[in-house]
N, C-alpha and C positions, 0 to 999 in steps of 0.2 A: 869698174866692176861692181854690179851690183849682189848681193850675197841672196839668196834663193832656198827657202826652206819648204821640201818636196814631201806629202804625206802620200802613201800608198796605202789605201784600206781594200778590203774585203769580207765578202759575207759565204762562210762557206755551206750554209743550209738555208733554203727561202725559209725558214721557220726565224731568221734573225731579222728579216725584211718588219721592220714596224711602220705599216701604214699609215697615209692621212689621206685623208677623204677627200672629196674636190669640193671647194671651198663655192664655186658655184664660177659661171661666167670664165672659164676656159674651159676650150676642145683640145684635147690632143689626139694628132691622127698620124698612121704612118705613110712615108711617103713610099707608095711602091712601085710608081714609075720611077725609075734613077736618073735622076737628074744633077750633072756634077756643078753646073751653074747656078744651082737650088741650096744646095751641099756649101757650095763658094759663099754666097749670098747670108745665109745663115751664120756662119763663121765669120764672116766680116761686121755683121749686125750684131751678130752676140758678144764679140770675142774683142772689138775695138779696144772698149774699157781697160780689159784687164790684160793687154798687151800681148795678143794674140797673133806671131808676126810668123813663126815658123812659116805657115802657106801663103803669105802674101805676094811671094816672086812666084808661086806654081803658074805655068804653063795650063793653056788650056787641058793639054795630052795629059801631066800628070798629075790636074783633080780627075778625069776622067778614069784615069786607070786606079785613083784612089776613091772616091764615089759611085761607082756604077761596079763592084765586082760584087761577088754574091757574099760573102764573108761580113759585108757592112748592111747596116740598115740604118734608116733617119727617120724620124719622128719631129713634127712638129708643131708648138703649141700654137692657138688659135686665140687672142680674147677682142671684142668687140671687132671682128673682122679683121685684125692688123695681127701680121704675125708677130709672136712674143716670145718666140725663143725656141728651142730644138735641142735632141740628144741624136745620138749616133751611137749604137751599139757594135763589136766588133765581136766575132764568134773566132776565139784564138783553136790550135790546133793540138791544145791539150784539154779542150773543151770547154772552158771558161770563156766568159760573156765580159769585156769589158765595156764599160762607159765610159768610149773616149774624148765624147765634147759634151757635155750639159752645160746650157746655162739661160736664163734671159734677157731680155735685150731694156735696155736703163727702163725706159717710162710704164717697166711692168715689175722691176725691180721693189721689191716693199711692200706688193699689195696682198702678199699672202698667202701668192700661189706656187710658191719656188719648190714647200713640203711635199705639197702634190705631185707635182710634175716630176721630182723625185722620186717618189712612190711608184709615177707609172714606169718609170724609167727601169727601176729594179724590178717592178714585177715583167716587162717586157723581156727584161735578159733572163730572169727566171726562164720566162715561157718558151725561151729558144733553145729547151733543152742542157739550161748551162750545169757545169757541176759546181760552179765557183765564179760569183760574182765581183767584176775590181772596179775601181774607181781610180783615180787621185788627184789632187790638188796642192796649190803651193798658195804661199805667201802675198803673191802678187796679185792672186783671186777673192771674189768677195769677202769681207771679213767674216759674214756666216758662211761662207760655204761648209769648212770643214765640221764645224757643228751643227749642221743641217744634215750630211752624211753621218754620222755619229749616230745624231738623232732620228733618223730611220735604221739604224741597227747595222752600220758599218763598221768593223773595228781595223786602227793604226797598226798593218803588220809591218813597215819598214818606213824610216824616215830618212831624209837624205839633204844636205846643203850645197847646192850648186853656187858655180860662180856663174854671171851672165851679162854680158857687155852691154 
């Protein structure tokens, strides 16, 4: 058993969102055909590294019923033609916007654009109407992640230590 330390942040006003600017050389765009083999494919590119196994038995039926309803949306980055990573936002049904996958994919890892693509990520949940933006991340994710949400103006409302085989 590996021991798993779970941060949960949130931003409950877009006036806490602290932007960065795009640093130049990525597009991020949304995807609004649904596509749950787009969805899979992102997830497996992004999420290898950092032991991202929960969906790796899903059945084609259940990415489809989990990427293609209306409640999610995907977004993702673009730099020198090769995709570099992707977010997913979830519109919950107490009207909060989480961010339930961010991240990018190793060979774009470092190069400067992670602030960014963060930034679009929160102002996107913003724009969906949200009342209250979430994130979270753990232990086993990038060393800067959680000081990358921080540093766009995320704050630690609950922390948590799982056990994980």
């Amino acid at each position: 058993m590996t021991e798993v330390k779970v941060w949960y942040l949130q931003q409950t006003d877009p006036g806490q969102h602290l932007h960065t600017p795009n640093p130049g050389g990525i597009r991020v765009e949304e995807a609004t055909v649904r596509q749950f083999r787009f969805n899979r494919f992102l997830y497996e590119l992004v999420g290898a590294p950092w032991q991202w196994v929960d969906k790796l038995s899903w059945s084609d039926a259940q990415w489809r019923a989990y990427a293609e309803r209306d409640s999610l949306r995907t977004w993702a980055a673009w730099v020198e033609g090769s995709p570099a990573g992707y977010f997913e936002l979830e519109k919950r049904a107490d009207g909060s916007v989480d961010i339930c996958y961010f991240g990018l994919a190793q060979p774009f890892i470092g190069r400067g654009l992670g602030s960014y693509f963060l930034s679009c990520a929160i102002a996107e949940a913003w724009a969906w109407d949200a009342n209250r933006v979430t994130v979270n991340t753990c232990s086993l994710d990038h060393p800067s992640a959680l000081g990358n949400y921080q540093s766009r103006g995320f704050e630690v409302y609950r922390t948590e230590v799982e056990q994980r085989s």
